[in-house]
RODO-2510 file (C-alpha; in nm, 4 decimals, decimal comma):
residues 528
     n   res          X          Y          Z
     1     x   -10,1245     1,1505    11,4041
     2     x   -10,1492     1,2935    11,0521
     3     x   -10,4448     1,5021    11,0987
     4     x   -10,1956     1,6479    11,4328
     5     x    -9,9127     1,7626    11,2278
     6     x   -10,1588     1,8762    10,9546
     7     x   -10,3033     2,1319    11,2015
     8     x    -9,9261     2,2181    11,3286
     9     x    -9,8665     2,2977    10,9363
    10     x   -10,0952     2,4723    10,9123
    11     x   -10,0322     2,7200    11,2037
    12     x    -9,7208     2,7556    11,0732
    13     x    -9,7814     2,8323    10,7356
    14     x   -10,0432     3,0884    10,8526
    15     x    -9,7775     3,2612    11,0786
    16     x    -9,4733     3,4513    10,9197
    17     x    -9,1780     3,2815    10,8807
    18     x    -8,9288     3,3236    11,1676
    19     x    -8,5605     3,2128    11,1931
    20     x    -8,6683     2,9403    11,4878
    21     x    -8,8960     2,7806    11,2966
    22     x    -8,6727     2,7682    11,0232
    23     x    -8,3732     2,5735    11,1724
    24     x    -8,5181     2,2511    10,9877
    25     x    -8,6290     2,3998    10,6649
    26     x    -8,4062     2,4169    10,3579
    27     x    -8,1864     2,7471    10,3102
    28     x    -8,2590     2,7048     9,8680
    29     x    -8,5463     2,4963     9,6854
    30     x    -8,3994     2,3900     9,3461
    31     x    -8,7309     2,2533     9,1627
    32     x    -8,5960     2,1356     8,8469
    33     x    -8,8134     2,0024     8,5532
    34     x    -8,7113     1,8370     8,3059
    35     x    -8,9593     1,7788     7,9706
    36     x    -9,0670     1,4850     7,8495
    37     x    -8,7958     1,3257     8,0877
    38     x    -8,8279     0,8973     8,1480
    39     x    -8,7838     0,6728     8,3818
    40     x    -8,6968     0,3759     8,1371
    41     x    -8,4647     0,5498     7,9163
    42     x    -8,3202     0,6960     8,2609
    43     x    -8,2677     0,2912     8,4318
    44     x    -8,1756     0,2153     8,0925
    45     x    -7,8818     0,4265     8,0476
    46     x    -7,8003     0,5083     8,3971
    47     x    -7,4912     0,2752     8,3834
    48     x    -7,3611     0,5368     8,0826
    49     x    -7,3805     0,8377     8,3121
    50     x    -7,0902     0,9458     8,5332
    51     x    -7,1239     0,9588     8,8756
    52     x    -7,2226     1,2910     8,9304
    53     x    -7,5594     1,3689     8,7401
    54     x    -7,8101     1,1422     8,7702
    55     x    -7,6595     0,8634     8,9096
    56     x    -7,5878     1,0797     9,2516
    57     x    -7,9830     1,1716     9,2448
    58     x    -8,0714     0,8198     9,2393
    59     x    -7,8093     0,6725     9,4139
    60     x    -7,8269     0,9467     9,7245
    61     x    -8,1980     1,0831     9,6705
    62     x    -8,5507     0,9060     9,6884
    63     x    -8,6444     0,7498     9,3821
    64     x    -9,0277     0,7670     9,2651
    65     x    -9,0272     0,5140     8,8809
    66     x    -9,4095     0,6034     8,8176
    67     x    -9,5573     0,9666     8,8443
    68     x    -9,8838     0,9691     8,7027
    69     x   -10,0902     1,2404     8,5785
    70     x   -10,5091     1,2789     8,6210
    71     x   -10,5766     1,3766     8,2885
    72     x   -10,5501     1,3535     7,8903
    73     x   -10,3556     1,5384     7,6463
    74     x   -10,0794     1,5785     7,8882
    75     x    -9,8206     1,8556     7,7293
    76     x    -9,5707     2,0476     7,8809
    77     x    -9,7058     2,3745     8,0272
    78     x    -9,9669     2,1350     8,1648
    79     x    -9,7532     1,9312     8,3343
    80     x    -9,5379     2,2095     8,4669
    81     x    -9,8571     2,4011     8,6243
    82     x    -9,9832     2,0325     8,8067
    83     x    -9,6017     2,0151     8,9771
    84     x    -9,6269     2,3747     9,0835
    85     x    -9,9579     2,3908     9,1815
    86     x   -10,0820     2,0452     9,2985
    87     x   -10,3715     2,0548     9,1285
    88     x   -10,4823     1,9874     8,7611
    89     x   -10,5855     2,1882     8,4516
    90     x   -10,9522     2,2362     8,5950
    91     x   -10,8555     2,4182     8,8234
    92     x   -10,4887     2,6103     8,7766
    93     x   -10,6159     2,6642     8,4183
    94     x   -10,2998     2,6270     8,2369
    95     x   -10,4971     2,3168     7,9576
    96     x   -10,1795     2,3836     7,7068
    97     x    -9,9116     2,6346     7,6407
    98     x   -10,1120     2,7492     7,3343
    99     x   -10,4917     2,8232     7,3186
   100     x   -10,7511     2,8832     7,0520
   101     x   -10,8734     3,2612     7,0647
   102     x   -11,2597     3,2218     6,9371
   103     x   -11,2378     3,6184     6,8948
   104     x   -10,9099     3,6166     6,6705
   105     x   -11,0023     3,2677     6,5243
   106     x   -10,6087     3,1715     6,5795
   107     x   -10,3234     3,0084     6,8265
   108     x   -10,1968     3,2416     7,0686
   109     x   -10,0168     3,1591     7,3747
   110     x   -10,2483     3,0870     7,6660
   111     x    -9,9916     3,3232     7,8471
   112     x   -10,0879     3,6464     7,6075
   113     x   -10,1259     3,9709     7,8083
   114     x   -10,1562     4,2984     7,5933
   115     x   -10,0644     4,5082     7,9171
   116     x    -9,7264     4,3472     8,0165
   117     x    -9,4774     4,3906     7,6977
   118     x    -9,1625     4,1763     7,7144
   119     x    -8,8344     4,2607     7,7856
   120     x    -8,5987     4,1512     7,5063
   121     x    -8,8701     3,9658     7,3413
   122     x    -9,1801     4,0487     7,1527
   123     x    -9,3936     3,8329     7,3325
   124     x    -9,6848     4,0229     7,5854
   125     x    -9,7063     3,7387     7,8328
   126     x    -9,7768     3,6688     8,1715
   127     x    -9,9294     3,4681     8,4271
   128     x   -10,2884     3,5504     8,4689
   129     x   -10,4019     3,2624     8,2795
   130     x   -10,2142     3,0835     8,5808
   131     x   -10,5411     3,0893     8,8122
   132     x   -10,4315     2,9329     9,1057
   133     x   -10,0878     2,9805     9,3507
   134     x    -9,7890     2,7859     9,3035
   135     x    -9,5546     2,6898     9,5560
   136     x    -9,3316     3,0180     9,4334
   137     x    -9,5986     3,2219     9,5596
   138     x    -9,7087     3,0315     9,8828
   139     x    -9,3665     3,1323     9,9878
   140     x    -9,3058     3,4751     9,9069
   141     x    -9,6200     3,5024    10,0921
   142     x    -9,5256     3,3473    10,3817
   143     x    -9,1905     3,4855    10,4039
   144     x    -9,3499     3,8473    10,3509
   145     x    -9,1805     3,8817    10,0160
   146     x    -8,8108     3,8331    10,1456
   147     x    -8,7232     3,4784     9,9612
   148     x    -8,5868     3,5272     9,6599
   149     x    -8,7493     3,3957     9,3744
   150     x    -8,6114     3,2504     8,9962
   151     x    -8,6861     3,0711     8,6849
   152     x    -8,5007     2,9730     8,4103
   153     x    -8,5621     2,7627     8,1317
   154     x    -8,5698     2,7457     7,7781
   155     x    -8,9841     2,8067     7,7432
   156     x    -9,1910     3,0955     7,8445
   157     x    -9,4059     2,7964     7,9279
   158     x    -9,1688     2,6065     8,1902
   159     x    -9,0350     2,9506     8,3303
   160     x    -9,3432     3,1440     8,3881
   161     x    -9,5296     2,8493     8,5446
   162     x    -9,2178     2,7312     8,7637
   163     x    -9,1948     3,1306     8,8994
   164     x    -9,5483     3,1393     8,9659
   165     x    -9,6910     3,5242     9,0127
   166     x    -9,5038     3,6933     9,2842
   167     x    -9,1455     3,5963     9,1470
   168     x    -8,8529     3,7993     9,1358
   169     x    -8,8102     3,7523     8,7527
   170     x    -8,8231     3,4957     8,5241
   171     x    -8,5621     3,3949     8,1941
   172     x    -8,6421     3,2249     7,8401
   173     x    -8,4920     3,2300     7,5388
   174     x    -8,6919     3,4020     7,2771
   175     x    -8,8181     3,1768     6,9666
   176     x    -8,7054     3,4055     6,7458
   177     x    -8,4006     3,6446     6,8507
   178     x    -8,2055     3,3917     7,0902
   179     x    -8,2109     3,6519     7,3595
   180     x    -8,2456     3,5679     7,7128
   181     x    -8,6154     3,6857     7,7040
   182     x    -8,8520     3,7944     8,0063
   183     x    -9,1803     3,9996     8,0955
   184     x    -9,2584     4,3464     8,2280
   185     x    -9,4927     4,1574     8,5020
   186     x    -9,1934     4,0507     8,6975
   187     x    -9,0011     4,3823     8,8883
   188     x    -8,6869     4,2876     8,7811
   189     x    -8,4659     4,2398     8,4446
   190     x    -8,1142     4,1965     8,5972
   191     x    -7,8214     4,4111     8,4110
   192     x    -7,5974     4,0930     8,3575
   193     x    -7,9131     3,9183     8,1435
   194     x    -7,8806     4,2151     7,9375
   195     x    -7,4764     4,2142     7,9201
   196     x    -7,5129     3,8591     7,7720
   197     x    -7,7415     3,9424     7,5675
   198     x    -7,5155     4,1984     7,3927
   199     x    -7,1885     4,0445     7,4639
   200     x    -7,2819     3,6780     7,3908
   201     x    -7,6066     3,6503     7,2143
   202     x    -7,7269     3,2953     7,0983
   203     x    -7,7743     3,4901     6,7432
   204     x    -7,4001     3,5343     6,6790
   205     x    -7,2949     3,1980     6,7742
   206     x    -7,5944     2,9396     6,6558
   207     x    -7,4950     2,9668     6,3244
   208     x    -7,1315     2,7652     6,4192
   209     x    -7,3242     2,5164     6,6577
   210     x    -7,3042     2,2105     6,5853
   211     x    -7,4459     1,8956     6,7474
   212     x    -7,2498     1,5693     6,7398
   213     x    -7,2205     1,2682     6,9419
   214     x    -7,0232     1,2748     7,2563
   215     x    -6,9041     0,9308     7,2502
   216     x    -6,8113     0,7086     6,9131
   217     x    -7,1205     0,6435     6,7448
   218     x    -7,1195     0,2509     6,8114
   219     x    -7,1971     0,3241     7,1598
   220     x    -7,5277     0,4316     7,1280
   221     x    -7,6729     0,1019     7,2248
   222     x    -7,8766     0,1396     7,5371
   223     x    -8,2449     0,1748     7,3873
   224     x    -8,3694    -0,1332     7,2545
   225     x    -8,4493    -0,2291     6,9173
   226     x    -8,3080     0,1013     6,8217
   227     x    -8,1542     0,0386     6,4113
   228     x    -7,7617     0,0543     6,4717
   229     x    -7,5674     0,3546     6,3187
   230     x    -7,2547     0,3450     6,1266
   231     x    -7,2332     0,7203     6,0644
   232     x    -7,2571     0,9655     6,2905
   233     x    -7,5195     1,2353     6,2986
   234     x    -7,3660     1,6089     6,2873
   235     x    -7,7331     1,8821     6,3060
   236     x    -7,6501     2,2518     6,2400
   237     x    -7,8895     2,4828     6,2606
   238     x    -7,7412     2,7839     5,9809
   239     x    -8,0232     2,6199     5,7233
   240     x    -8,3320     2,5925     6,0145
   241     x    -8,4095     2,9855     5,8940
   242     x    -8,6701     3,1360     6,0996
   243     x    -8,6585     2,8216     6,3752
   244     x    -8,3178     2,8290     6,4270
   245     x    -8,4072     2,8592     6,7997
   246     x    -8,6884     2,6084     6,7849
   247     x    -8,4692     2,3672     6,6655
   248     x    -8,1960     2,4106     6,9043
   249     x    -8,4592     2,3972     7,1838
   250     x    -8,5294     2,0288     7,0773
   251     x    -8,1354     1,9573     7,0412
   252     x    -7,9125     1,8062     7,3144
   253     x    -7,7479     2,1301     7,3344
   254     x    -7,9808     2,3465     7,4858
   255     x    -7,9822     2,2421     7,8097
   256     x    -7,5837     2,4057     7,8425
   257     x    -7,7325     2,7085     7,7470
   258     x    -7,9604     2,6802     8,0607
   259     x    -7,7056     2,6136     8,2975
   260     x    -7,4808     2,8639     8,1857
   261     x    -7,7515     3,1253     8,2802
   262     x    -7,8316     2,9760     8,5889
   263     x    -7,4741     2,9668     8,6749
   264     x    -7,4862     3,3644     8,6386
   265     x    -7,7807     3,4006     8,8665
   266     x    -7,5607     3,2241     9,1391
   267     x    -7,2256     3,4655     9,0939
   268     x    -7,5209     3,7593     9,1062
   269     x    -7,8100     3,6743     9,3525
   270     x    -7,7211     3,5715     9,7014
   271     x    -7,9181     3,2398     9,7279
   272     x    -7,9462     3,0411    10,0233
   273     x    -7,7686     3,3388    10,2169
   274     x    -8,1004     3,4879    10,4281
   275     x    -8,2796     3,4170    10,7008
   276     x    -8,5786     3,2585    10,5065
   277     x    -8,4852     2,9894    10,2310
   278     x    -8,5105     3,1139     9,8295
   279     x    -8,6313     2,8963     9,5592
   280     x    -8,5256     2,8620     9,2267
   281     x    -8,6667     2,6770     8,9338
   282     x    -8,4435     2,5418     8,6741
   283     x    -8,5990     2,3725     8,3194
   284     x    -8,4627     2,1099     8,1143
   285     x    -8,5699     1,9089     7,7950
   286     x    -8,5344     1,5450     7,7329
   287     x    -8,6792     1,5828     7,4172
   288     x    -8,6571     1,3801     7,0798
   289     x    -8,5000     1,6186     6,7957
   290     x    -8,7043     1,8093     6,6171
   291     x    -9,0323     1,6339     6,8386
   292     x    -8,9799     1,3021     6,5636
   293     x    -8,9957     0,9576     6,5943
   294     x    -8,7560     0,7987     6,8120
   295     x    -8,6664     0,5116     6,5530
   296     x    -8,5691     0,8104     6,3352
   297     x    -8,3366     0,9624     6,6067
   298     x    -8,2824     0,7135     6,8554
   299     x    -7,9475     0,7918     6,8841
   300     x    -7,9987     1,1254     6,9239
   301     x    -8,2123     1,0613     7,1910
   302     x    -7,9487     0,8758     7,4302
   303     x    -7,7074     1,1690     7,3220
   304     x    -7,9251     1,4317     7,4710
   305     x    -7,9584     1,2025     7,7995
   306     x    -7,5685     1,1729     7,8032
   307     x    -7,5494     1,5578     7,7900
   308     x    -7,8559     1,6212     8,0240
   309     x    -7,6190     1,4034     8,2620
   310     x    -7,3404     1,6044     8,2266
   311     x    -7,5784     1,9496     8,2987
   312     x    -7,7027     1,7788     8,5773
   313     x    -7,3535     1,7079     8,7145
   314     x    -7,2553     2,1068     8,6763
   315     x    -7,5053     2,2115     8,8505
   316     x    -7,5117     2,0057     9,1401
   317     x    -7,1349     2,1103     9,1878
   318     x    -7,2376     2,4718     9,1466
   319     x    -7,4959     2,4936     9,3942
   320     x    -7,2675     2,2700     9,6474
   321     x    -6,9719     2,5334     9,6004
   322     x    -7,2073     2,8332     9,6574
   323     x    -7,4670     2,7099     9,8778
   324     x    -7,4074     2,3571    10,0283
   325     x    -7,5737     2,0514     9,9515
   326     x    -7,6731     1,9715    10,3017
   327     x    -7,8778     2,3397    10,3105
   328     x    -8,0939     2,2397     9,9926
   329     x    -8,3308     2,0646     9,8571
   330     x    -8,3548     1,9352     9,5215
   331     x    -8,6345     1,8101     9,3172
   332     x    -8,6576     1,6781     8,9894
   333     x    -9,0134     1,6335     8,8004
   334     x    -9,0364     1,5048     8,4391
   335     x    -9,3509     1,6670     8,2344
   336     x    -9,4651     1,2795     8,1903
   337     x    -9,5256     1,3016     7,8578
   338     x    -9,3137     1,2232     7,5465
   339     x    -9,3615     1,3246     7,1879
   340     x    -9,1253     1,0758     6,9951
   341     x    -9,3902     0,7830     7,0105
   342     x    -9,3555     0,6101     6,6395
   343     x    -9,6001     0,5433     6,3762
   344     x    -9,7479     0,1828     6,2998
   345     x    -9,5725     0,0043     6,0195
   346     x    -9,8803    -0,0678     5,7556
   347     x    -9,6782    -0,3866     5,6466
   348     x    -9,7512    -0,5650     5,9798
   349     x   -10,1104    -0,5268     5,9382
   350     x   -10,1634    -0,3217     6,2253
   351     x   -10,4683    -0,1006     6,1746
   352     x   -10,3990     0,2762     6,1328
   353     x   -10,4766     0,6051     5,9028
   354     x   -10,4932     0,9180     5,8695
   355     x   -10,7513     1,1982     6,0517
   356     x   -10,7195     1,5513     5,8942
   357     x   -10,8635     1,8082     6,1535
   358     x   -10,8666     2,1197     5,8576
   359     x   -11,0667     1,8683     5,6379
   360     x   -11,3472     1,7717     5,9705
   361     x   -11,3770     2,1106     6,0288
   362     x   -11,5010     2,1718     5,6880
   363     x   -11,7336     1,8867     5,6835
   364     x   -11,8678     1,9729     6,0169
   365     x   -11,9422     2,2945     5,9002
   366     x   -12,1464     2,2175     5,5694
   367     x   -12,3126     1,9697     5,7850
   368     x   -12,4202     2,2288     6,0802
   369     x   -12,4749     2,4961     5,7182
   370     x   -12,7546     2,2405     5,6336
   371     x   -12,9047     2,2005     5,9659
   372     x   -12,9281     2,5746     6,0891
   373     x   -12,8453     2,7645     5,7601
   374     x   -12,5698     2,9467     5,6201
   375     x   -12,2393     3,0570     5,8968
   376     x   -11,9480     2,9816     5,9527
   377     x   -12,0497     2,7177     6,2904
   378     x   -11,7102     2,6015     6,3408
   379     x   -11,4101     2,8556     6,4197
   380     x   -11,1542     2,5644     6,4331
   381     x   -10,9578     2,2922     6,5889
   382     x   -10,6817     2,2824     6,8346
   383     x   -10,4905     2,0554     7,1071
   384     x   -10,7476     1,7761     7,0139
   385     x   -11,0908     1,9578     7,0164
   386     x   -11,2957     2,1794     6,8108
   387     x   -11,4390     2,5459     6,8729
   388     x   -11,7852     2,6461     6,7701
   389     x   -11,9064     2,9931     6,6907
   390     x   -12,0775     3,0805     7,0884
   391     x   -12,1568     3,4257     6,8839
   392     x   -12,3613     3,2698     6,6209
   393     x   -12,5261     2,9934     6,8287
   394     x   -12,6410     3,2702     7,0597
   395     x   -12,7845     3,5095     6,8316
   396     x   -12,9970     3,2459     6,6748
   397     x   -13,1061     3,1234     6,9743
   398     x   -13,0135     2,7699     6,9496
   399     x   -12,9352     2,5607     7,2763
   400     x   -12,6193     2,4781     7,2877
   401     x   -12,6938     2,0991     7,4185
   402     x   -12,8581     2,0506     7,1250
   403     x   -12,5863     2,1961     6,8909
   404     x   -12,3159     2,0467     7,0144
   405     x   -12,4873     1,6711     7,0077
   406     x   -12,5468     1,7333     6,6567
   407     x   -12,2239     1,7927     6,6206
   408     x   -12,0608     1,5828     6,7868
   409     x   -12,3171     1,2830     6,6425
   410     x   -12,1714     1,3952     6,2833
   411     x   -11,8014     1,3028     6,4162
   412     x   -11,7908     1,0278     6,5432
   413     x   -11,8874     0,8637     6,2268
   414     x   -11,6128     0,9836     6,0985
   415     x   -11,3045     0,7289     5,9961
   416     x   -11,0593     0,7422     6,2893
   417     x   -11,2603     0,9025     6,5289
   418     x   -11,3306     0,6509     6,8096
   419     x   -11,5613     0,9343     7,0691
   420     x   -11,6237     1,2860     7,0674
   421     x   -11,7197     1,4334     7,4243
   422     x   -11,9104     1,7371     7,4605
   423     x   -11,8368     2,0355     7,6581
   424     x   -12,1554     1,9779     7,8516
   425     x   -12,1340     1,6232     7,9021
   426     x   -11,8025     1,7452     8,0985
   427     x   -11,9760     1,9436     8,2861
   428     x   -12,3020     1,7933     8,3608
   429     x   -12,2784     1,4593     8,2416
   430     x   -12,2975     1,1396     8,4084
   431     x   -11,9509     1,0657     8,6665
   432     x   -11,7205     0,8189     8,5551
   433     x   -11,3446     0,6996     8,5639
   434     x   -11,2778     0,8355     8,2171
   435     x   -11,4973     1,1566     8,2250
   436     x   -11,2925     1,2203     8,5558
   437     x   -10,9919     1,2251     8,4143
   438     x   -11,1422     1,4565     8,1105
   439     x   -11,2999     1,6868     8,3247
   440     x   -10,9383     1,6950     8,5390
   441     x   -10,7845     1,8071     8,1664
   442     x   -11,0747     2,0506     8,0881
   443     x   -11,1161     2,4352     8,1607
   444     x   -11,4471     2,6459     8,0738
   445     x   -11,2321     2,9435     7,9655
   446     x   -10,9665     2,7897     7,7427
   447     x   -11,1214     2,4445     7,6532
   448     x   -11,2784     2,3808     7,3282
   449     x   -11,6632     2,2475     7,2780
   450     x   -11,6117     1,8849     7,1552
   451     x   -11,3335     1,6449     7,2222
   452     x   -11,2583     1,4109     6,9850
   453     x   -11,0736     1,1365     7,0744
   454     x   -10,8551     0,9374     6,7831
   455     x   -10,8348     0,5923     6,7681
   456     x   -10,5183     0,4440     6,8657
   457     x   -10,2465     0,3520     6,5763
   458     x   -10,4327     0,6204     6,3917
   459     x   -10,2250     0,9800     6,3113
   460     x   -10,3321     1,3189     6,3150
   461     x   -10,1923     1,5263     6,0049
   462     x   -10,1708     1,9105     6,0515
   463     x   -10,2277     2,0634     5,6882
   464     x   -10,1429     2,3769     5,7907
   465     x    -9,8298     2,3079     5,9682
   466     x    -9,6362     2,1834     5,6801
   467     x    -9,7988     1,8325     5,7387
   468     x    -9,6840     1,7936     6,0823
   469     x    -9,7998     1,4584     6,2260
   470     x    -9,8813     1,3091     6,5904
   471     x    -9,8885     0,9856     6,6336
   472     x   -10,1936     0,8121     6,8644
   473     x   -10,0580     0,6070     7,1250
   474     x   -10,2537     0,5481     7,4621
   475     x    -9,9220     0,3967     7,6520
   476     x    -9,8285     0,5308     7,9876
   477     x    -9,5165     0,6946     7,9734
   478     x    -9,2806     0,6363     8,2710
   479     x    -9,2272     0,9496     8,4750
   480     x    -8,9979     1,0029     8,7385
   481     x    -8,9132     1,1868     9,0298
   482     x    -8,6774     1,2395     9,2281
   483     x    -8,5995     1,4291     9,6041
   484     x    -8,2491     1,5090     9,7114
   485     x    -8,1069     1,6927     9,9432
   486     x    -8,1223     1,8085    10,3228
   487     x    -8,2173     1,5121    10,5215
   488     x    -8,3357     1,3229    10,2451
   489     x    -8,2379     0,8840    10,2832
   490     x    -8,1553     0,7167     9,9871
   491     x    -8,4988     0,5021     9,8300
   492     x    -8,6579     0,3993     9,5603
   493     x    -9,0415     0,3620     9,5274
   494     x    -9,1746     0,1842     9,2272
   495     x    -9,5485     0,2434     9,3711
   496     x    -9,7495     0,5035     9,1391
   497     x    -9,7542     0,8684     9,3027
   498     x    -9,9440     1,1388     9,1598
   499     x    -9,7745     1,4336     9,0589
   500     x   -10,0330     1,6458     9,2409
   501     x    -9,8543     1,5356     9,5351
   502     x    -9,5440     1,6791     9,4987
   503     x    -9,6576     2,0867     9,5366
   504     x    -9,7863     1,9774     9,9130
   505     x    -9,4523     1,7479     9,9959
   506     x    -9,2254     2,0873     9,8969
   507     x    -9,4809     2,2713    10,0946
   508     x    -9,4501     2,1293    10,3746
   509     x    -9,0716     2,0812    10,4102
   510     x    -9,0720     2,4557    10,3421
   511     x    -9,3165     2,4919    10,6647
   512     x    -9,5471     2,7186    10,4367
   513     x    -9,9236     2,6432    10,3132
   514     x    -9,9838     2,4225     9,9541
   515     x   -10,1226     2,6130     9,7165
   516     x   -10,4325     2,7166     9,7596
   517     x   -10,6184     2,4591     9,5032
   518     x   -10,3787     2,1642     9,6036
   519     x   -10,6284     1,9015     9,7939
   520     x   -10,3255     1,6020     9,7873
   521     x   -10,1451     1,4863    10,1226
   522     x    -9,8023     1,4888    10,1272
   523     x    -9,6255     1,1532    10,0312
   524     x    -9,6186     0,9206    10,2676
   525     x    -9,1971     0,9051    10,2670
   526     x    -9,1800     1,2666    10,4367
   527     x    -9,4376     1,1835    10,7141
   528     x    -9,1470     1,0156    10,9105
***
């Protein structure tokens, strides 16, 4: 029976849409993502939400508690491109939001594209590192360009991935100007983007922002072992010079900002209103503030969930006044990982340090100087691996097996460091559970050459980033999501579902291919 509607799926995906097939399908997609978004805090606080937000998702829409993702470092553009595409970083590409250039020896965004300036931004992005379709561009495709297609969220990351190629056009707010930001690559740059920009820029009015608590302070009680406050925290962001916007990004008060400018793409674009449906991708952050430790902030944390509630609760009544709930479906994805994950306390006794990657770079290098001479072997480390110098290893004709088990030998005697996988080994090395899921994080053009994985309890210090620190924890973080909308019965499935499944499931409501690298069925709720 499944294989039978598979092949009916398929005709109809290969077929242009046509209003008869379409009296079943969804007049607007709202794919919503929210970062770092989970499903404990979520069950945890859901009886301090209002009826409206999340509450009506769970209460109305199908439940999933445990979304896992294939793969390691898990970040946010990551997680974003598996949703949207249905596959994982092997094959969509999309291994971080930033990459290492060997060529430049430096960070750039994995999204950099000298040909397509921005549009109220200074960025050159757009997304041909994105190698794969989404479910954006499965349906322009299949509705011959006619469904209208939008992103907006407060990353480049989450909006370019959510939009996909073929989109209409895509918003973010620029890291550095405030502006509702996009790229040349999409057609359009709508006139009342601009008008806000001039009329109500983010730049005139972050410097009187202020986050507070919503509700007296002593109510803040819903994540355990939290330490109780007796003041109130007040953030403004007039002293955060030069990441004013950064900041703000990782406050409970960005996520207003979001809806406001999605609520100006519904009094503008006429969604829902044709004869094949429109999608539109909306992103949110659950983040901690400032990416700290949740001890340190924990209050801030259940502040940004009461607000994200409240967001949630607008825009459900905005797209049921201009579209109808009963014509759309809703889904909501969190990014599955979260960065507020504290350090151990060294006056338990629990085993921990430090690992300095500037400091193993150097070492590496004078060790690879003393093996195959003077160079500079090593052009750096980033996202958890290191990058050697393909130039140099090539002109002295060294095999690169070789190199990088030297390498990679050196390492993992170093304090902290509990394995260090090769490139090679990834790709031709023995098959296993936990090369699997390495090789599902790993891509040949954006990857590094070694992975070195830190031992848990342990942190890793960025020198160069004013001491930044991330904390090594190997828990599972609860992910959620959730489907509401058209024909959709209340549930709740505490089951583990991988989030490559979701691309296919939206696919297939929408009576239009999965993307073209997604291999998952759909889940089993939707088969009915």
């Amino acid at each position: 029976m499944n294989k039978l509607f598979a092949s009916l799926l398929l005709v109809f995906a290969t077929t242009p849409l046509t209003a008869q097939q379409l009296v079943n399908v969804p007049k607007l997609v709202v794919g919503i993502t929210i970062d770092q978004l989970r499903t404990d805090y979520l069950l945890m606080m859901q009886n301090a939400f209002g009826s409206s937000g999340f509450r009506r998702l769970m209460n109305e829409g199908i439940l999933y508690e445990n979304v896992a993702f294939d793969y390691p470092n898990l970040n946010c553009a990551s997680a974003v491109a598996t949703i949207f595409t249905g596959t994982n970083p092997c094959y969509h590409g999309i291994v971080s939001g930033t990459v290492f250039n060997t060529e430049r020896s430096k960070e750039e965004s994995i999204f950099y594209d000298l040909e397509k300036p921005g549009n109220f931004t200074d960025d050159f992005v757009s997304p041909k590192a994105l190698l794969t379709s989404t479910i954006c561009d499965e349906l322009k495709v299949a509705s011959g360009g006619k469904s209208d297609v939008y992103a907006v969220a407060p990353s480049l990351e989450q909006a370019i991935i959510s939009a996909g190629h073929a989109a209409n056009t895509v918003l973010w707010i620029d890291n550095i100007t405030g502006n509702w930001a996009s790229t040349t690559h999409y057609k359009e740059m709508p006139w009342y983007v601009e008008q806000d920009n001039q009329q109500s820029p983010l730049s005139k009015r972050i410097d009187t922002m202020v986050w507070e608590p919503l509700l007296p302070i002593q109510q803040y009680h819903y994540i355990p072992y939290a330490p109780s406050q007796e003041i109130a925290f007040r953030h403004d962001f007039s002293k955060s010079k030069g990441k004013q916007f950064i900041d703000l990004k990782s406050s409970g008060l960005i996520n207003r900002e979001v809806t406001r400018m999605v609520a100006s793409l519904f009094d503008h674009v006429q969604f829902g209103l044709k004869e094949v449906p429109d999608f539109l991708s909306v992103g949110y952050s659950a983040s901690n503030y400032q990416y700290k430790d949740r001890q340190e902030y924990s209050t801030e944390i259940q502040d940004t969930y009461l607000r994200l509630d409240a967001e949630i609760a607008r825009l459900l009544d905005l797209i049921d006044r201009k579209v109808g709930l009963n014509n759309v479906l809703i889904f909501v994805s969190s990014t599955g990982h979260f960065d507020g994950e504290g350090k151990e306390v060294s006056s338990f006794g629990v085993p921990a340090g430090e690992f300095f990657p500037k400091r193993a770079v150097s070492l590496l290098n004078m060790y690879l100087m003393a093996i195959y001479g003077e160079q500079r072997w090593v052009e750096g480390y980033h996202n958890g691996q290191l990058f050697l110098n393909r130039k140099a290893i090539a002109d002295k004709l060294i095999d690169i097996e070789e190199f990088q088990t030297k390498a990679a030998e050196f390492l993992v005697q170093m304090a902290g460091v509990q394995d260090v996988v090769t490139s090679h080994q990834l790709m031709h090395g023995k098959w296993n559970d936990r090369v699997e899921a390495m090789r599902n994080g790993f891509h040949r053009d954006f990857s590094g050459d070694l992975w070195l994985e830190i031992r848990p309890g342990w942190e890793i210090v960025y020198e160069d980033f004013d001491g930044t620190r991330e904390y090594i924890r190997n828990n599972a973080i609860p992910a959620p999501a959730i489907f509401f909308g058209r024909n959709i019965k209340p549930e709740r499935i505490t089951r583990q579902i991988k989030a490559t499944s979701i691309a296919p499931t939206v696919s297939s409501i929408l009576r239009i291919r999965s993307p073209n690298a997604a291999s998952e069925e759909i889940l089993p709720e939707f088969w009915r």
